[in-house]
C-alpha positions as CSV (number, residue, x, y, z in Angstrom):
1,X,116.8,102.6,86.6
2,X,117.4,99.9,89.3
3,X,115.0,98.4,92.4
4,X,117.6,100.8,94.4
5,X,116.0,104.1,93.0
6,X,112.6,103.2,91.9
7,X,111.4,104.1,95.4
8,X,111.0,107.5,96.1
9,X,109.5,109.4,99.8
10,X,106.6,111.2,99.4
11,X,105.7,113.9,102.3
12,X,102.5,115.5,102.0
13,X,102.9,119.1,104.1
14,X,100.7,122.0,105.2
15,X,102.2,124.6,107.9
16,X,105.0,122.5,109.1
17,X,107.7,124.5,109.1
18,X,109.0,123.4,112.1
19,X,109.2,120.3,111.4
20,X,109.5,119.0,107.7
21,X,113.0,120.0,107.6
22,X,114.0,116.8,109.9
23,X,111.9,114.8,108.1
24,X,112.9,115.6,104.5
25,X,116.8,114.7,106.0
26,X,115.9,111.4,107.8
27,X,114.2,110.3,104.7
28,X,116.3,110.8,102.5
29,X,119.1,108.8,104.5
30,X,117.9,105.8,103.2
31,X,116.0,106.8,99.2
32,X,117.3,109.1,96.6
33,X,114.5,111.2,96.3
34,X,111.7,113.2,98.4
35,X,108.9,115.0,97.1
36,X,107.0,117.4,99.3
37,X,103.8,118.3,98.7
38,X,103.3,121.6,99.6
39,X,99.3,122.4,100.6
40,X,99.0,126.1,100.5
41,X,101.3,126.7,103.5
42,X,101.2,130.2,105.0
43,X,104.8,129.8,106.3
44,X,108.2,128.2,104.6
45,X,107.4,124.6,104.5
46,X,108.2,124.6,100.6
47,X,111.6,126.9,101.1
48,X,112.7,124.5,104.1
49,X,111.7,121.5,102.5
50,X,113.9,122.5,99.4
51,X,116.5,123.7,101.5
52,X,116.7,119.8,103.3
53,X,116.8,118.6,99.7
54,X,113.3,117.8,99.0
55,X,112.3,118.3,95.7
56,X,108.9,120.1,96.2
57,X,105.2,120.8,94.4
58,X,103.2,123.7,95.3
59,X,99.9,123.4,95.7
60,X,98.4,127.2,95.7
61,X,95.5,126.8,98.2
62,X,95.3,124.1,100.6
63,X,93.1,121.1,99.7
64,X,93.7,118.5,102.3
65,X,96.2,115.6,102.7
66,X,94.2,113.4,100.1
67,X,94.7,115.6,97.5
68,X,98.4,116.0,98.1
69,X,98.9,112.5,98.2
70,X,97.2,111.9,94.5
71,X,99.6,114.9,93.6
72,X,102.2,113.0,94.9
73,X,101.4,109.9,93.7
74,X,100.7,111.3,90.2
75,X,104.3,112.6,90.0
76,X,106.2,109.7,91.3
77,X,104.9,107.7,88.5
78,X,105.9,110.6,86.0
79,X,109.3,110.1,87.0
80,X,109.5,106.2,86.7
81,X,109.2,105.7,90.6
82,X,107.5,101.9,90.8
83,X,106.8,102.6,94.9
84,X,106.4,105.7,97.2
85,X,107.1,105.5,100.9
86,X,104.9,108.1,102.4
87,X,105.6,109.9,105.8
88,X,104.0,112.9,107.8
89,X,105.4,116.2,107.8
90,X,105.0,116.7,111.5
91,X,107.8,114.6,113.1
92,X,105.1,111.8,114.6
93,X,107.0,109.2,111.6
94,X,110.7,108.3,112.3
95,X,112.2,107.8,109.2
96,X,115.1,105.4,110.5
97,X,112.0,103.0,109.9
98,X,112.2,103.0,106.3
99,X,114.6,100.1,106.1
100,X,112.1,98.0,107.7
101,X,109.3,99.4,104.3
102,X,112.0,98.4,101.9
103,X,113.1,95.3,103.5
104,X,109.4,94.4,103.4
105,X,108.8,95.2,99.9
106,X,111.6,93.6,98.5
107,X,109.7,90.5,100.3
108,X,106.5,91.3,98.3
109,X,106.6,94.0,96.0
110,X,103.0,94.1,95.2
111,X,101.5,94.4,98.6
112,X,100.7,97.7,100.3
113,X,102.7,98.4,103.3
114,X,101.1,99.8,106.6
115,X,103.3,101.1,109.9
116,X,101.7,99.7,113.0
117,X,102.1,101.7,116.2
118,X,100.5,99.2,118.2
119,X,103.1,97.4,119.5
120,X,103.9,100.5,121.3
121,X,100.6,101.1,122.6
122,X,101.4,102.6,126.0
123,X,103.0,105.1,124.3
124,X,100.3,106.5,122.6
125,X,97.4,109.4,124.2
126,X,94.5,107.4,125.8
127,X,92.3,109.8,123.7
128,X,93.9,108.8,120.2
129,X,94.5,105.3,120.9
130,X,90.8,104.3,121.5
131,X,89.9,106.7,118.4
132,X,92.4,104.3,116.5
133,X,90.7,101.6,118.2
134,X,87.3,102.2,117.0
135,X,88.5,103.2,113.6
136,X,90.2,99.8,113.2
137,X,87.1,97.9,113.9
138,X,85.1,99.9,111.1
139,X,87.8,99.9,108.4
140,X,88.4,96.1,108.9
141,X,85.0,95.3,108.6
142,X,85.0,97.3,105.2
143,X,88.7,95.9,103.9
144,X,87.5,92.5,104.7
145,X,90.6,91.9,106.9
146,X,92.3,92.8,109.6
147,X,95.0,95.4,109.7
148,X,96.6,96.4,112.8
149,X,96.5,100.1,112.8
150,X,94.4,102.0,109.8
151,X,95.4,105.6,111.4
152,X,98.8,104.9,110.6
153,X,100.5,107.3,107.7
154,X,103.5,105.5,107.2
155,X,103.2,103.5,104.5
156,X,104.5,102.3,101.1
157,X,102.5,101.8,97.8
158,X,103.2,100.4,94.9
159,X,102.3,102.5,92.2
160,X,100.9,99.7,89.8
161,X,98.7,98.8,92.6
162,X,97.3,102.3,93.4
163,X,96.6,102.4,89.8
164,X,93.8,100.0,89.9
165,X,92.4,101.5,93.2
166,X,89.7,105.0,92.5
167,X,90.6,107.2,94.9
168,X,87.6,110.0,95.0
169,X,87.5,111.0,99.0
170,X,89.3,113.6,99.7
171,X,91.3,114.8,103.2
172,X,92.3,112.1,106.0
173,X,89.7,109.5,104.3
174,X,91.7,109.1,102.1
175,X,94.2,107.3,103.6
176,X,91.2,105.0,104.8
177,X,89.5,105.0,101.5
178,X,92.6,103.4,100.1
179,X,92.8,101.0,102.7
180,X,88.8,100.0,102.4
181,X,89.5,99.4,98.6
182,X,92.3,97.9,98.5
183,X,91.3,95.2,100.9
184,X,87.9,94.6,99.6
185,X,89.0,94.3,96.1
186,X,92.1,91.4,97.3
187,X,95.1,93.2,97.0
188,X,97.7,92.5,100.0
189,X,98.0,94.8,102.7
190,X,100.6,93.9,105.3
191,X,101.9,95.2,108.5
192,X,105.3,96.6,109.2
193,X,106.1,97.7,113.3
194,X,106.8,101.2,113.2
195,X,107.7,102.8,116.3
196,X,105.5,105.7,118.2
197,X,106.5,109.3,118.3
198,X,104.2,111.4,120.6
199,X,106.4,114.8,121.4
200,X,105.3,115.5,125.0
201,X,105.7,119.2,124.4
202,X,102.6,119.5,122.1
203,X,102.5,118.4,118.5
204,X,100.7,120.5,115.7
205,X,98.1,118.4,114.1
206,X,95.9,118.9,111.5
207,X,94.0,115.5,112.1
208,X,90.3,116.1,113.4
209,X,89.9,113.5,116.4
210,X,85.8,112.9,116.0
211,X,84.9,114.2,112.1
212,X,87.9,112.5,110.4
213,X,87.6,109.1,112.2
Protein backbone atom coordinates (compact mmCIF):
# COMPACT_ATOMS: atom_id res chain seq x y z
CA UNK A 1 0.00 0.00 0.00
CA UNK A 2 1.52 3.41 -0.83
CA UNK A 3 1.32 7.20 1.03
CA UNK A 4 -1.22 7.67 -2.17
CA UNK A 5 -3.95 5.33 -0.68
CA UNK A 6 -3.34 5.12 2.95
CA UNK A 7 -5.64 8.16 3.25
CA UNK A 8 -9.07 7.50 3.19
CA UNK A 9 -12.45 10.23 3.64
CA UNK A 10 -14.52 9.65 6.38
CA UNK A 11 -18.23 11.24 6.32
CA UNK A 12 -20.16 10.78 9.37
CA UNK A 13 -24.08 11.20 8.15
CA UNK A 14 -27.55 11.31 9.74
CA UNK A 15 -30.62 12.46 7.43
CA UNK A 16 -28.74 13.99 4.70
CA UNK A 17 -30.01 12.78 1.85
CA UNK A 18 -29.99 15.72 0.10
CA UNK A 19 -26.87 16.37 0.38
CA UNK A 20 -24.21 13.51 0.93
CA UNK A 21 -24.45 12.48 -2.54
CA UNK A 22 -22.25 15.71 -3.61
CA UNK A 23 -20.08 15.24 -1.01
CA UNK A 24 -19.27 11.50 -1.31
CA UNK A 25 -18.34 12.56 -5.28
CA UNK A 26 -16.17 15.69 -4.44
CA UNK A 27 -14.30 13.64 -2.02
CA UNK A 28 -13.52 11.07 -3.71
CA UNK A 29 -11.98 13.27 -6.61
CA UNK A 30 -9.00 13.52 -4.84
CA UNK A 31 -8.76 9.81 -2.29
CA UNK A 32 -9.64 6.31 -3.25
CA UNK A 33 -11.94 5.58 -0.62
CA UNK A 34 -15.04 7.09 1.42
CA UNK A 35 -16.72 5.64 4.25
CA UNK A 36 -20.05 6.90 5.33
CA UNK A 37 -21.16 6.50 8.53
CA UNK A 38 -24.63 6.01 8.47
CA UNK A 39 -26.43 7.29 11.98
CA UNK A 40 -29.78 5.68 11.95
CA UNK A 41 -31.05 7.79 9.02
CA UNK A 42 -34.84 7.75 8.46
CA UNK A 43 -34.27 8.53 4.71
CA UNK A 44 -31.66 7.16 1.89
CA UNK A 45 -28.47 8.62 3.13
CA UNK A 46 -26.85 5.03 3.17
CA UNK A 47 -28.50 4.06 -0.46
CA UNK A 48 -27.25 7.57 -1.94
CA UNK A 49 -24.14 7.44 -0.37
CA UNK A 50 -23.46 3.88 -1.96
CA UNK A 51 -24.92 4.93 -5.02
CA UNK A 52 -22.00 8.09 -5.21
CA UNK A 53 -19.48 5.35 -4.39
CA UNK A 54 -19.13 5.59 -0.79
CA UNK A 55 -18.51 2.49 0.91
CA UNK A 56 -20.97 2.70 3.85
CA UNK A 57 -21.55 1.47 7.78
CA UNK A 58 -24.91 1.34 9.24
CA UNK A 59 -25.39 2.30 12.38
CA UNK A 60 -29.07 1.07 13.48
CA UNK A 61 -30.16 3.84 15.75
CA UNK A 62 -28.71 7.16 15.73
CA UNK A 63 -25.99 7.89 18.34
CA UNK A 64 -24.49 11.22 17.56
CA UNK A 65 -21.56 12.37 15.33
CA UNK A 66 -18.96 11.25 18.02
CA UNK A 67 -19.96 7.92 17.86
CA UNK A 68 -19.89 7.76 14.12
CA UNK A 69 -16.63 9.19 13.95
CA UNK A 70 -14.96 6.35 16.46
CA UNK A 71 -16.95 3.88 13.98
CA UNK A 72 -15.20 5.46 11.37
CA UNK A 73 -12.09 5.77 12.76
CA UNK A 74 -12.17 2.10 13.99
CA UNK A 75 -12.64 0.94 10.43
CA UNK A 76 -10.09 2.99 8.58
CA UNK A 77 -7.49 1.46 10.68
CA UNK A 78 -8.97 -2.13 9.93
CA UNK A 79 -8.28 -1.51 6.49
CA UNK A 80 -4.66 -0.21 6.72
CA UNK A 81 -5.72 3.52 6.22
CA UNK A 82 -2.65 5.45 8.22
CA UNK A 83 -4.94 8.97 8.02
CA UNK A 84 -8.74 9.87 7.63
CA UNK A 85 -9.78 13.17 6.15
CA UNK A 86 -13.11 13.88 7.67
CA UNK A 87 -15.99 16.07 6.15
CA UNK A 88 -19.72 16.88 6.95
CA UNK A 89 -22.41 15.30 5.21
CA UNK A 90 -24.41 18.53 4.83
CA UNK A 91 -22.50 20.37 1.94
CA UNK A 92 -21.09 23.25 4.53
CA UNK A 93 -17.19 21.31 3.59
CA UNK A 94 -16.00 21.80 -0.09
CA UNK A 95 -14.15 18.94 -0.85
CA UNK A 96 -11.93 20.71 -3.67
CA UNK A 97 -10.06 21.60 -0.24
CA UNK A 98 -8.63 18.26 0.32
CA UNK A 99 -5.53 18.95 -1.66
CA UNK A 100 -4.63 21.59 0.68
CA UNK A 101 -5.13 18.46 3.94
CA UNK A 102 -2.82 16.27 1.89
CA UNK A 103 -0.50 18.80 0.85
CA UNK A 104 -0.20 19.58 4.52
CA UNK A 105 0.17 16.24 5.79
CA UNK A 106 2.78 15.16 3.53
CA UNK A 107 4.54 18.37 5.33
CA UNK A 108 3.97 16.66 8.74
CA UNK A 109 2.43 13.49 8.86
CA UNK A 110 2.00 13.33 12.50
CA UNK A 111 0.13 16.47 13.19
CA UNK A 112 -3.64 16.79 13.27
CA UNK A 113 -5.01 18.93 10.64
CA UNK A 114 -7.85 21.53 11.36
CA UNK A 115 -9.86 23.64 8.41
CA UNK A 116 -10.08 27.29 9.46
CA UNK A 117 -13.01 29.26 8.15
CA UNK A 118 -11.77 32.35 9.55
CA UNK A 119 -10.24 33.87 6.97
CA UNK A 120 -13.59 34.11 5.43
CA UNK A 121 -15.16 35.58 8.32
CA UNK A 122 -17.71 37.84 6.67
CA UNK A 123 -19.06 35.06 5.19
CA UNK A 124 -20.13 33.42 8.05
CA UNK A 125 -23.92 34.12 10.27
CA UNK A 126 -23.17 36.76 12.94
CA UNK A 127 -24.97 34.26 15.24
CA UNK A 128 -22.45 31.30 14.58
CA UNK A 129 -19.50 33.22 14.24
CA UNK A 130 -19.46 34.76 17.81
CA UNK A 131 -20.63 31.05 19.08
CA UNK A 132 -17.25 29.97 17.26
CA UNK A 133 -15.70 32.84 18.89
CA UNK A 134 -16.46 32.01 22.31
CA UNK A 135 -15.86 28.43 21.81
CA UNK A 136 -12.28 29.14 20.61
CA UNK A 137 -11.39 31.07 23.67
CA UNK A 138 -12.50 28.04 26.02
CA UNK A 139 -11.01 25.15 23.92
CA UNK A 140 -7.68 27.03 23.60
CA UNK A 141 -7.39 27.64 27.10
CA UNK A 142 -7.99 23.72 27.61
CA UNK A 143 -5.57 22.62 24.41
CA UNK A 144 -2.96 24.91 25.78
CA UNK A 145 -2.70 26.62 22.37
CA UNK A 146 -4.25 28.46 20.03
CA UNK A 147 -6.12 27.04 17.14
CA UNK A 148 -7.96 29.23 14.82
CA UNK A 149 -11.34 27.73 14.52
CA UNK A 150 -12.27 24.60 17.02
CA UNK A 151 -15.98 24.37 15.29
CA UNK A 152 -14.44 23.39 12.24
CA UNK A 153 -15.25 19.58 10.97
CA UNK A 154 -12.79 19.41 8.30
CA UNK A 155 -10.03 17.79 9.37
CA UNK A 156 -7.46 15.11 9.00
CA UNK A 157 -6.05 12.57 11.63
CA UNK A 158 -3.64 10.44 11.77
CA UNK A 159 -4.67 7.24 12.96
CA UNK A 160 -1.42 6.51 15.09
CA UNK A 161 -2.10 9.75 16.75
CA UNK A 162 -5.82 9.21 17.59
CA UNK A 163 -4.70 6.02 19.06
CA UNK A 164 -3.03 7.57 21.97
CA UNK A 165 -5.87 10.10 22.48
CA UNK A 166 -9.26 8.46 24.88
CA UNK A 167 -11.99 9.62 23.28
CA UNK A 168 -15.17 9.05 25.91
CA UNK A 169 -17.57 12.25 25.06
CA UNK A 170 -19.96 11.56 22.89
CA UNK A 171 -21.93 13.94 20.04
CA UNK A 172 -20.41 17.32 18.82
CA UNK A 173 -17.82 17.27 21.93
CA UNK A 174 -16.29 15.18 20.53
CA UNK A 175 -14.76 16.82 17.92
CA UNK A 176 -13.66 19.30 20.82
CA UNK A 177 -12.70 16.60 23.22
CA UNK A 178 -10.23 15.51 20.64
CA UNK A 179 -8.97 18.79 20.18
CA UNK A 180 -8.62 19.53 24.23
CA UNK A 181 -6.57 16.33 24.41
CA UNK A 182 -4.63 16.37 21.87
CA UNK A 183 -3.31 19.72 22.59
CA UNK A 184 -2.85 19.39 26.26
CA UNK A 185 -1.02 16.16 25.91
CA UNK A 186 1.71 17.93 23.01
CA UNK A 187 0.69 16.43 19.89
CA UNK A 188 0.62 19.10 16.82
CA UNK A 189 -2.41 20.55 15.78
CA UNK A 190 -2.05 22.87 12.73
CA UNK A 191 -4.28 24.97 10.70
CA UNK A 192 -5.21 24.58 7.05
CA UNK A 193 -7.61 27.72 5.33
CA UNK A 194 -10.63 26.08 4.26
CA UNK A 195 -13.06 28.07 2.60
CA UNK A 196 -16.81 28.93 4.03
CA UNK A 197 -19.95 27.42 2.69
CA UNK A 198 -23.10 29.04 4.18
CA UNK A 199 -26.19 28.02 1.56
CA UNK A 200 -28.35 31.15 1.80
CA UNK A 201 -31.42 29.04 1.14
CA UNK A 202 -31.36 27.34 4.63
CA UNK A 203 -29.04 24.53 5.58
CA UNK A 204 -30.19 21.44 7.70
CA UNK A 205 -28.14 21.21 10.81
CA UNK A 206 -27.94 19.01 13.41
CA UNK A 207 -25.44 21.18 15.50
CA UNK A 208 -27.22 22.72 18.70
CA UNK A 209 -25.98 26.50 18.77
CA UNK A 210 -26.07 27.03 22.91
CA UNK A 211 -25.92 23.12 24.45
CA UNK A 212 -23.23 21.81 22.04
CA UNK A 213 -20.86 24.83 22.35
Amino acid sequence: MTAGNRLCGVIPAYNAEDTVGDVVRGARKHLPVVIVADDGSSDGTARVAAGAGAEVIRIPENRGKGNSLRELFAEAGRRGFSAVVALDADGQHDPDDIPRFLAAHGEDPGAILVGSRMGSAGAIPVHRYNSMVVARFYICLAANRYIDDTQCGFRLYPLDTLESIALRKERYVTETELLIKAGDSGHRVVTVPVRTIYHPSGHKTHFRGVPDV
